[in-house]
Phi, psi and omega in degrees: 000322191277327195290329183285337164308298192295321182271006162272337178284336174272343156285349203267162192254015163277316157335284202288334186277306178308293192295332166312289196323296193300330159277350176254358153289310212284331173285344175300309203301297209292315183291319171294307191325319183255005176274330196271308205281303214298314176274348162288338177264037151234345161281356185268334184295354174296293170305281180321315152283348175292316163325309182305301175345283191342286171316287181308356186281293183309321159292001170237344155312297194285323159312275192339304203274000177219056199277348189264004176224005157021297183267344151299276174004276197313302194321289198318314190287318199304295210290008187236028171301101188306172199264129173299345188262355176273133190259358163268022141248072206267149194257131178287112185252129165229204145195165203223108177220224167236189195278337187278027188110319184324148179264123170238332172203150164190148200270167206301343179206045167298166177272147203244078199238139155330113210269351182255056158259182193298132155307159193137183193232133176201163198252130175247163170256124179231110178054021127127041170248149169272117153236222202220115202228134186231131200245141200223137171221128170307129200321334199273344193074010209252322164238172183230174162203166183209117196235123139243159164217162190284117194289348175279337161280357163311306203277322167298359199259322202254358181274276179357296183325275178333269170333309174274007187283325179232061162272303185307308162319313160320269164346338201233352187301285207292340183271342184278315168302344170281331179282341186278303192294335173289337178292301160300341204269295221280328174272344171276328171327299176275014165254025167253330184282354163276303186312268190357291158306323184273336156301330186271333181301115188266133155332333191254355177236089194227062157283167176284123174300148172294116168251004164323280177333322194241146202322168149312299206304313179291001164311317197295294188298324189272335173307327160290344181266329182300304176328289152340283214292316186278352157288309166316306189283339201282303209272315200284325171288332153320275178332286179330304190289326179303316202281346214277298196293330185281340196282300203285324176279297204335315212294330179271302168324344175260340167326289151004281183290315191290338207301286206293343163304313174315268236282324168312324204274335196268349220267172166250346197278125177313298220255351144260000181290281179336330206251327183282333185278008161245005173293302195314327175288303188295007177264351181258317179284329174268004167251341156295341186271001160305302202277321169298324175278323183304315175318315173297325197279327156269036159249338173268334181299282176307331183294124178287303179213196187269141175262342156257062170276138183232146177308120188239098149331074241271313170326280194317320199278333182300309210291311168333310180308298186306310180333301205282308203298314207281317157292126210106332180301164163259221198296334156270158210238134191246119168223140183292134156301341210252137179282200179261000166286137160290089179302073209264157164185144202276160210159221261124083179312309187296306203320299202265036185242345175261355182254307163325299229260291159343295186268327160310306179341284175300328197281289156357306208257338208215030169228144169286177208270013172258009196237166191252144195224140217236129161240119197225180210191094188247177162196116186220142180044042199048053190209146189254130186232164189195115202192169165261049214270127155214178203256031174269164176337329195088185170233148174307131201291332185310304190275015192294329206290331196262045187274314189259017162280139181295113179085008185266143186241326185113141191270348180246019191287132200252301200291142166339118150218184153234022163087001185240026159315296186292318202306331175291333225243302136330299160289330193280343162299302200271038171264006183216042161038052184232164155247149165253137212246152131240142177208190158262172194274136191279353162269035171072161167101172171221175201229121117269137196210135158281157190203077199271119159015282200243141157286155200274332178258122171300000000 
């Protein structure tokens, strides 16, 4: 549990943001801290030698101007020694001499360096300690002074410095890590009341997420989960329509087959035994072919676009049909339309070899058995058709627009269907950016077609 706990944390994106933040804070933070202590201990060793300067200026002031009293001087200077335990007062050791070397004064626990050394500032060893020494000569040239201090009490006068310069910094690290997380935790809030909601969301309930609420950046994901979300209600409203449509044709064609299976299994006369067991077959063949088109359509249903489309020659696919279509046939005759040109549009071959096979179908069932039924494959004012035409009854003009409504038959329709030829036939246009039209021939018969616009293949 704990190791799954940790690894939703390295997943989570407040985790991964919060440790991001917090280490390029704490690293900032660190780089001032020691960027801050490094110029405070160098401005103070900066003040401390200017102390030193100072001092040695003020011992050849003070030689010159007492030069006939020396041992008052020293005494007087003993008693104004700073204390070793205050560290912004590190106790000052000198000596004093004249140029040619001589010792005229040095205080107690001065270093005992030559006074004819280089003027300047230089590091010595005193009682196996380093210290920091600055040899001073009077503009007259007449006296030296030499002024030190021990560098460890330097470097502690100046870490002290150094220190309290980035203590606040230190002080101020945890209250910024508390303000970076309560900042995140507060810019990350809608996209946990969005988790929340699409968690709390029920199959039955896929309205469009609220986007008012969520970040610009999260604009993109809800736009995409609304989209979900509207396929989901898309497939579920399919599904519905599908058990809907399957419950409602079926129920009379499997009625039927029992009817006439009863009436098969009880009758004794050979010749209504026979005539019910082919009513059960033609009841059988008409809840498969319900059921093969309710299938095509959910399967058809769901489709955004074509998922393979490829180049189709619409002239090669009309003739491939009839071919197939003409054997087997009566008195009637399907004969092809098409020019000699090639007639291309990017498509879906089965598809629209099923949208023929459909409107021959229907032409088939609802033309008398003498009449000619025409299949054609045009290009007229640059726009392309692919259609069925015959020379039959026609449709009453009220009912053209519900021709393509799912299960409409038509009020004067005779023949066996199951009203879902055109509805397919539709869809499958508008799966091919086409439209599907019907109407009647003003020389009697009637027409359906597809019809694109534009030609589809350049």
């Amino acid at each position: 549990m704990p190791n799954s706990l940790q690894c939703a944390r390295l997943q989570s994106l407040r985790w991964r943001l919060l440790r991001t933040v917090c280490i390029a804070a704490l690293l900032g933070l660190a780089l001032s801290g020691l960027m801050s202590y490094w110029q405070a201990q160098h401005e103070a060793e900066e003040l401390m030698d200017g102390h030193l300067a100072q001092s040695a200026r003020l011992l050849l002031a003070l030689v010159r101007d007492n030069e006939n009293h020396l041992a008052d001087l020293a005494t007087r200077l003993a008693t104004v020694r700073s204390n070793e335990d205050n560290l912004y007062e590190p106790p000052l050791e000198f000596q004093i001499g004249r140029a040619d070397g001589s010792l005229l004064l040095r205080s107690e626990h001065a270093p005992a360096a030559p006074l004819s050394a280089a003027p300047g500032y230089s590091i010595i060893e005193h009682d196996g300690q380093p210290w920091r020494m600055l040899n001073l000569e009077a503009s007259s040239g007449d006296y030296r002074v030499q002024v030190g201090q021990a560098i460890e009490l330097r470097d502690r006068a100046a870490l002290e410095v150094a220190g309290q310069t980035v203590f606040p910094i230190a002080l101020i690290s945890p209250v910024l890590l508390l303000l970076i997380y309560y900042s995140v935790r507060r810019a990350l809030k809608p996209l946990d009341d969005l988790a929340a909601d699409v968690a709390s969301r029920s199959p039955e309930n896929l309205k469009p997420l609220a986007s008012r609420s969520a970040p610009l950046e999260a604009q993109p994901l809800v736009a995409a989960l609304n989209r979900l979300l509207f396929r989901l209600r898309d497939t579920l409203e399919n599904e519905r329509r599908f058990t809907a449509d399957a419950a409602h044709e079926l129920r009379t064609p499997l009625a039927v087959v029992k009817i006439q299976a009863q009436v098969a299994q009880l009758t004794a006369d050979r010749n209504d035994r026979q005539h019910a067991l082919s009513q059960v077959l033609a009841g059988a063949d008409r809840a498969s072919r319900v059921l093969e088109q309710l299938l095509r359509l959910a399967r058809l249903d769901p489709l955004a676009s074509l998922p393979n489309p490829g180049e189709i020659d619409l002239a090669e696919l009309a003739r491939r049909v009839i071919a197939e279509t003409n054997r087997g046939l009566d008195t009637r005759t399907i004969r092809l339309k098409a020019g000699d040109l090639p007639l291309l549009v990017s498509g879906d071959a089965e598809l629209l070899e099923i949208v023929l096979r459909n409107l021959i179908d229907n032409a088939l069932r609802y033309t008398p058995s003498d009449s000619t039924i025409t299949v054609f494959a045009r290009r007229q004012n640059g726009e392309l058709s692919l259609g069925v035409a015959d020379d039959g009854p026609g449709v009453a003009p009220e009912e053209l627009p519900r021709l393509v409504e799912r299960f409409y038959r038509g009020r004067e329709a005779s023949a066996e269907g199951s009203g879902l030829g055109l509805a397919i036939a539709q869809r499958i246009a508008e799966l091919h950016a086409a439209r599907f039209e019907v109407e009647n021939l003003s020389g009697g018969g009637f027409e359906a077609r597809l019809r694109w616009c534009r030609s589809p293949v350049a």
